[in-house]
C-alpha positions as CSV (number, residue, x, y, z in Angstrom):
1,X,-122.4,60.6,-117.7
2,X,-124.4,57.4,-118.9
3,X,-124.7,54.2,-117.5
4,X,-126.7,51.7,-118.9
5,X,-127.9,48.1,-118.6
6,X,-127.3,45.0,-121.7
7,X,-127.5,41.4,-121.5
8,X,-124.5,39.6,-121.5
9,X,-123.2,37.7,-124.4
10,X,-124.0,35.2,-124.2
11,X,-127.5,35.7,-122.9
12,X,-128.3,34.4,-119.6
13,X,-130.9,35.1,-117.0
14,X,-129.7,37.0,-114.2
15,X,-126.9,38.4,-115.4
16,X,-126.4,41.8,-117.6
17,X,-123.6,43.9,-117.7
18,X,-124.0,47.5,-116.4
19,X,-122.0,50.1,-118.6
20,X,-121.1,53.6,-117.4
21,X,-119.4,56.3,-119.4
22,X,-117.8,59.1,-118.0
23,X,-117.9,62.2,-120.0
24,X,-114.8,63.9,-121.5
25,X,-112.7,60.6,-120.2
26,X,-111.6,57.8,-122.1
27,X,-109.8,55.9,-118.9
28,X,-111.7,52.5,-118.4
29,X,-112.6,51.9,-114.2
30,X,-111.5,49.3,-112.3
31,X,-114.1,49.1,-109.9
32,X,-117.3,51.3,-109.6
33,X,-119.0,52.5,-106.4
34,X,-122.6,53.7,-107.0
35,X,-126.3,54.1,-105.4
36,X,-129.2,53.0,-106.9
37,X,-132.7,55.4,-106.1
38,X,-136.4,54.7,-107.6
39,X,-138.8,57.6,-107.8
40,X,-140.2,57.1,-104.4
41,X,-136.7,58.2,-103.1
42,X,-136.0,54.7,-101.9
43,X,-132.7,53.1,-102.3
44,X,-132.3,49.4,-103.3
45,X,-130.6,47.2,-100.6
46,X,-128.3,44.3,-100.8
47,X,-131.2,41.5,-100.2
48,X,-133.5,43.3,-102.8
49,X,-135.9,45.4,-100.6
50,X,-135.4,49.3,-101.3
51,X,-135.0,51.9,-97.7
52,X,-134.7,55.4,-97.3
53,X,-131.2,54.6,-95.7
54,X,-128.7,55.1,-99.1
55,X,-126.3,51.4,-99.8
56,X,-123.1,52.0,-101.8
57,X,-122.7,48.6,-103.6
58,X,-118.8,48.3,-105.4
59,X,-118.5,46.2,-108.3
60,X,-115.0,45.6,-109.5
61,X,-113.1,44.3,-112.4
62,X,-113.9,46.9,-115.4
63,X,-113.5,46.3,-118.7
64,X,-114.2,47.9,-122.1
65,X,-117.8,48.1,-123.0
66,X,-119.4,50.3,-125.9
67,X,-117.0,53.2,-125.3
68,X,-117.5,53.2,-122.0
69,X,-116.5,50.7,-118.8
70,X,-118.2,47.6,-118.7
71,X,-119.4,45.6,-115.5
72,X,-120.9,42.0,-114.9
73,X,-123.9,42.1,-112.3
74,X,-125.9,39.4,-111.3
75,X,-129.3,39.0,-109.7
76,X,-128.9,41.0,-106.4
77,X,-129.1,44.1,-108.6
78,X,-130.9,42.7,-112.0
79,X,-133.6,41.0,-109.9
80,X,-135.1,44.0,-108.3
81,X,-134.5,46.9,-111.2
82,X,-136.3,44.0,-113.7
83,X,-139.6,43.8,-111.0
84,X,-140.3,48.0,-111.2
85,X,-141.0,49.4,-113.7
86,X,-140.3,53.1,-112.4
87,X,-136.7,54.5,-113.4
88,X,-133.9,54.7,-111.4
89,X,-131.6,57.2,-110.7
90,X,-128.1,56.2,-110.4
91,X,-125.4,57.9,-108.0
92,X,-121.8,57.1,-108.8
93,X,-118.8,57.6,-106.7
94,X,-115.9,59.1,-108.6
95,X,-113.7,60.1,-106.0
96,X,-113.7,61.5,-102.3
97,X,-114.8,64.7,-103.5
98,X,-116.8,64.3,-107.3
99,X,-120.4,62.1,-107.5
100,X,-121.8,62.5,-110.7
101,X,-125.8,61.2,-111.1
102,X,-127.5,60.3,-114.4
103,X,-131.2,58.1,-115.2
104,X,-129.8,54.4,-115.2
105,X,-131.2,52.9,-118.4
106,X,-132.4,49.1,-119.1
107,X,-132.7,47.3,-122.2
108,X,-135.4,45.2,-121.1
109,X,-136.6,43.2,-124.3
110,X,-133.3,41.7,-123.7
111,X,-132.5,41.2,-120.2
112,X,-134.1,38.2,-118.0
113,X,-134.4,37.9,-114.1
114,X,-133.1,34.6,-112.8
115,X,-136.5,33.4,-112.4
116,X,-136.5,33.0,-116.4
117,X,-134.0,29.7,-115.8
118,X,-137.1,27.9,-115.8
119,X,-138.1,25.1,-113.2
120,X,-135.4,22.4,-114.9
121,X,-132.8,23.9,-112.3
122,X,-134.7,23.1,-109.3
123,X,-134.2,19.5,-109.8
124,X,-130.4,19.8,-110.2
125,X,-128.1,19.0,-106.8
126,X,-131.5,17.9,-105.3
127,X,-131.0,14.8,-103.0
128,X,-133.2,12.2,-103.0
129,X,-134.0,11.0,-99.4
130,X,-134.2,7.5,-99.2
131,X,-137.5,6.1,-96.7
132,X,-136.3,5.8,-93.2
133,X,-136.3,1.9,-92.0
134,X,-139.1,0.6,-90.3
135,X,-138.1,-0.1,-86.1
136,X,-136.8,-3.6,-85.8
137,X,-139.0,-5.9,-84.8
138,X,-137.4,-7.9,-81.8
139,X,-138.1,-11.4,-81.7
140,X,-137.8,-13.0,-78.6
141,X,-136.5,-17.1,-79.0
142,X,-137.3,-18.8,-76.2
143,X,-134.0,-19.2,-73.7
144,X,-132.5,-22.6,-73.4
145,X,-133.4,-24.1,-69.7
146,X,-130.6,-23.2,-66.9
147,X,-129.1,-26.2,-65.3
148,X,-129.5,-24.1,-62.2
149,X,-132.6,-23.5,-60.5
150,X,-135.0,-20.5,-61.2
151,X,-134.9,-17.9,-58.8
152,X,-138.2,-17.8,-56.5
153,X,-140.9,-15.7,-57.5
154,X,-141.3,-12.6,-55.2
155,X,-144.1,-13.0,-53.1
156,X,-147.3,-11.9,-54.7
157,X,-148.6,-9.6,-51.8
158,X,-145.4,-7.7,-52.6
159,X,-145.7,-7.2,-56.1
160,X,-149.6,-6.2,-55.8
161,X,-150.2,-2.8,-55.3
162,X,-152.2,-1.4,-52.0
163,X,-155.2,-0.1,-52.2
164,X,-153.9,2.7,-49.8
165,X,-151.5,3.9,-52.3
166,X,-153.5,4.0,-55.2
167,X,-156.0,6.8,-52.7
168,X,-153.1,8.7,-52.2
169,X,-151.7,8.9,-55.7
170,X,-155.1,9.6,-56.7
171,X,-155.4,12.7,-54.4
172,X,-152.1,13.8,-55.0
173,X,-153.0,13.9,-58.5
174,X,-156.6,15.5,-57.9
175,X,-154.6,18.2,-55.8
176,X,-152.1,19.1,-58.9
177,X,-155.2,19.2,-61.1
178,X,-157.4,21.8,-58.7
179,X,-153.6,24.0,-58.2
180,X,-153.0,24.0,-62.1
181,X,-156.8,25.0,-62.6
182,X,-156.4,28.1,-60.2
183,X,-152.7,29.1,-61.6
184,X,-154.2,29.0,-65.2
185,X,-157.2,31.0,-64.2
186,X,-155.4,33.5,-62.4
187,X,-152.9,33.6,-65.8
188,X,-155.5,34.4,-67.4
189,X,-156.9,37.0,-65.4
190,X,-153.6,38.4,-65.3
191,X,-153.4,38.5,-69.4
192,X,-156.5,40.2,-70.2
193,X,-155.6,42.7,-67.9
194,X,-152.2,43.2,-69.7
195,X,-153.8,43.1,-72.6
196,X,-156.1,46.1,-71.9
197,X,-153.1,48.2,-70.7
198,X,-151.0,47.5,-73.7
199,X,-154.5,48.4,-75.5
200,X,-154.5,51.2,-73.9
201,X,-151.0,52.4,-74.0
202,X,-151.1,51.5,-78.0
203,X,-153.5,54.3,-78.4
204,X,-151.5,57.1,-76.4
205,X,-148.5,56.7,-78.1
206,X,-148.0,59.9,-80.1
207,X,-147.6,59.5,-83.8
208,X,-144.8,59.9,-85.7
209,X,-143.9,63.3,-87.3
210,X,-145.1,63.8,-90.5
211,X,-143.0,66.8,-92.6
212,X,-145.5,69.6,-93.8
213,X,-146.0,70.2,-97.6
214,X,-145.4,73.7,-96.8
215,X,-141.7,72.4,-95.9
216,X,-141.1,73.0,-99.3
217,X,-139.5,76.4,-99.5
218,X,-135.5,78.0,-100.5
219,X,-135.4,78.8,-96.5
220,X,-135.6,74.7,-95.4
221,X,-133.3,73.7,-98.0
222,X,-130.7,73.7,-95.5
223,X,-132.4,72.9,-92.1
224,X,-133.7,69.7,-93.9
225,X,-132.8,66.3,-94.7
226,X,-132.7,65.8,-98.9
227,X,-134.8,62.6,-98.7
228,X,-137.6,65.1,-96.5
229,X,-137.1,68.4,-98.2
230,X,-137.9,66.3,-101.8
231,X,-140.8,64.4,-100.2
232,X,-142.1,67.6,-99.1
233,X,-142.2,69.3,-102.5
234,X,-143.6,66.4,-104.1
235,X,-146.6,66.7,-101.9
236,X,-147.0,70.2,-102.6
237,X,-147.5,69.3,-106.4
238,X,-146.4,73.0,-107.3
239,X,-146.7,73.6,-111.2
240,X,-143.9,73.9,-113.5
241,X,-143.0,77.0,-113.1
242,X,-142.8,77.2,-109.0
243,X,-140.9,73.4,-109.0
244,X,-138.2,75.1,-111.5
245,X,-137.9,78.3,-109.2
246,X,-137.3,75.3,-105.9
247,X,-134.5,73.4,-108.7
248,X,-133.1,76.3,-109.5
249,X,-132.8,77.5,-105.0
250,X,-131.7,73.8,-104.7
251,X,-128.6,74.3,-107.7
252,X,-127.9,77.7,-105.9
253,X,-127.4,76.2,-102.4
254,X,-124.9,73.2,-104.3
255,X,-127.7,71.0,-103.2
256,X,-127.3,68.9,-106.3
257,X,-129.2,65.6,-105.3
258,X,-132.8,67.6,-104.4
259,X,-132.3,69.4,-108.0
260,X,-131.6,66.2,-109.7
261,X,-134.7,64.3,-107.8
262,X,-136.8,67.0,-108.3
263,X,-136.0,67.2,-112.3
264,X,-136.5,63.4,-112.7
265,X,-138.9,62.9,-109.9
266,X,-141.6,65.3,-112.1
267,X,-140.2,64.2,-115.4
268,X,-140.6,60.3,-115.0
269,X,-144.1,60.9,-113.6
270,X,-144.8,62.2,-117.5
271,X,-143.9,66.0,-117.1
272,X,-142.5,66.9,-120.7
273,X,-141.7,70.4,-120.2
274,X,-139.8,69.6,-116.9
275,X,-138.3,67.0,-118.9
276,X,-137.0,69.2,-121.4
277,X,-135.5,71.1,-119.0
278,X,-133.7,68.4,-117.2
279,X,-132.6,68.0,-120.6
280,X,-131.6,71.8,-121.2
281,X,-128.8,70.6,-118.3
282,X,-127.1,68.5,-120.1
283,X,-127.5,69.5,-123.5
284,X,-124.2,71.5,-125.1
285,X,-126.5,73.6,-126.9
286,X,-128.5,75.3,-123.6
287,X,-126.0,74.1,-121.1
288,X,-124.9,76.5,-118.5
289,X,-122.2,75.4,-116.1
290,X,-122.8,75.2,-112.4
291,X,-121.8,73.2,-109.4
292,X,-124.4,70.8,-110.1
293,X,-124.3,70.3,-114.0
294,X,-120.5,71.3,-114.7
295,X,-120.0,69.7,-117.9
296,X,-123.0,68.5,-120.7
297,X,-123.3,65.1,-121.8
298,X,-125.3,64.9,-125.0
299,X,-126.3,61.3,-124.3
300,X,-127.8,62.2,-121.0
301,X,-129.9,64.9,-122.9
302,X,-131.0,62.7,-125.6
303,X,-132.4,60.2,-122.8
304,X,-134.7,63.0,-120.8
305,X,-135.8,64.6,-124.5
306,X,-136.8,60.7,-124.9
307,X,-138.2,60.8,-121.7
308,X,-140.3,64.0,-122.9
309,X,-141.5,62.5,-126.3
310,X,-142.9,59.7,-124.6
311,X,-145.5,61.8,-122.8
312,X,-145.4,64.2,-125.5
313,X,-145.0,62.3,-129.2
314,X,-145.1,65.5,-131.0
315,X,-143.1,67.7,-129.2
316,X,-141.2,69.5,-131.9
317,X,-138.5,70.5,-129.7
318,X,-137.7,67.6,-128.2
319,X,-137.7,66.1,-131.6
320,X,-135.3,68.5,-133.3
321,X,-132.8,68.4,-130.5
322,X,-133.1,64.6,-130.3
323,X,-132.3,64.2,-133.9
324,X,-129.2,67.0,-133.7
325,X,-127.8,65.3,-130.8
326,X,-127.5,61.7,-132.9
327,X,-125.6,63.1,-135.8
């Protein structure tokens, strides 16, 4: 399988067309269901972010694209692939039963994120606010004189406040002022004290489990999560030889997708012989069929023999192989 990433045609920031091509068939999809994994083993989410937890996004409406089935995608997948740089791995969902994974590539020179639209678009749609009234000033017109006569003043002891009950509003409020003092206090005492005991209790809490390096062995491949047995092994930084005796345990036990992180786990980090084995996979020339690589795909090969050259320019066998697989 390959899938790759072009611009669209026309060009246009944030948007690309994603291309997958299936080996050995010529049918064109109507939709694609796939997962997109980085080399830390995260998975990219719909708002962006990448999580351990695996998202299937679903794409429909397929069309013919470079011998392959073509896709338009926008900025919720562009975006985020554009921002690493790392490769990513992508997982596609044939059917119920067959997932096929391959190294998604990206023509970059040629593909823009939607921030590349430029700050002219910010200005379209935007509504300018107009500058609220001042308040109305009310003028008040003097009232024309009632034939009838004006209603007698209230007497002015009435209307004067007594001196009593001014004292008494005045301790009233003195007493709220002391009881508000003394509920505050005691709030406070009360919150540093929490505060100690959640102090406290922070620092007992156990820490999380980590998974031991050591994890990394044929017996756990089973008793394991993928995402934990690969982390594992990555830790233990085993040499070539000892990670393609864990790939070759992880093809045995059908775990395909702890072979296929392993392989381009080591190879993207600039390992060219575990490259050129990844590449051995797929290539029709070394391929050997197994529940995990049951068909080659030359143009799968010819991306990790890439892959190898760029850590190792003279490489003479990724060179010759490269240039036999392009004839």
């Amino acid at each position: 399988m390959q899938a790759k990433i072009f611009a669209s045609q026309p060009a246009e920031p944030g948007t690309a067309q994603l291309m997958v091509r299936l080996r050995n068939e010529q049918a064109i999809l109507s939709s694609l269901t796939f997962t997109l994994c980085n080399n830390e083993q995260n998975y990219l989410q719909p708002d962006g972010s990448w999580s351990s937890v695996p998202h299937w996004f679903t794409i429909n409406g397929g069309y013919p694209l470079n011998s392959g089935s073509g896709f338009p995608i926008g900025p919720t997948l562009l975006d985020p692939l554009l921002a690493h740089t790392s490769q990513v791995l992508i997982q596609v969902k044939i059917n119920s039963d067959e997932i096929r994974r391959t190294t998604l590539q990206l023509v970059r020179d040629e593909l823009f994120s939607s921030d590349a639209r430029g700050q002219t678009s910010d200005y379209i749609g935007r509504s300018v606010l107009s500058t609220p009234p001042s308040e109305p000033v009310t003028t008040t017109e003097p009232l024309e004189q009632s034939e009838s006569p004006p209603l007698p003043l209230a007497d002015s002891d009435e209307r004067k406040p007594k001196k009593p009950g001014l004292s008494r509003v005045t301790m009233i409020i003195a007493a709220l002022l002391i009881l508000l003092i003394a509920i505050a206090a005691i709030w406070w005492f009360l919150g540093q004290k929490n505060v100690d005991n959640i102090s406290v209790t922070t620092e007992k809490q156990p820490e999380a489990p980590v998974i031991s390096a050591g994890a990394c062995t044929a017996t756990n491949l089973n008793s394991l999560s993928e995402l934990d047995f690969v982390q594992s092994c990555v830790q233990q930084k085993f040499d070539d030889k000892q990670l393609l005796a864990i790939i070759q345990a992880a093809k045995d036990a059908h775990k395909c997708g702890v072979a296929q992180r392993l392989y381009a786990n080591r190879a993207q980090g600039g390992d060219s012989q575990i490259a050129l084995a990844y590449a051995g996979e797929y290539d029709p020339k070394y391929h050997q069929s197994s529940e995990c690589f049951k068909d080659p795909d030359s143009d799968t090969a010819a991306y990790w023999y890439e892959t190898a050259l760029q850590s190792d320019p003279n490489n003479q066998e990724a060179k010759q192989r490269l240039e036999e697989l392009e004839k």
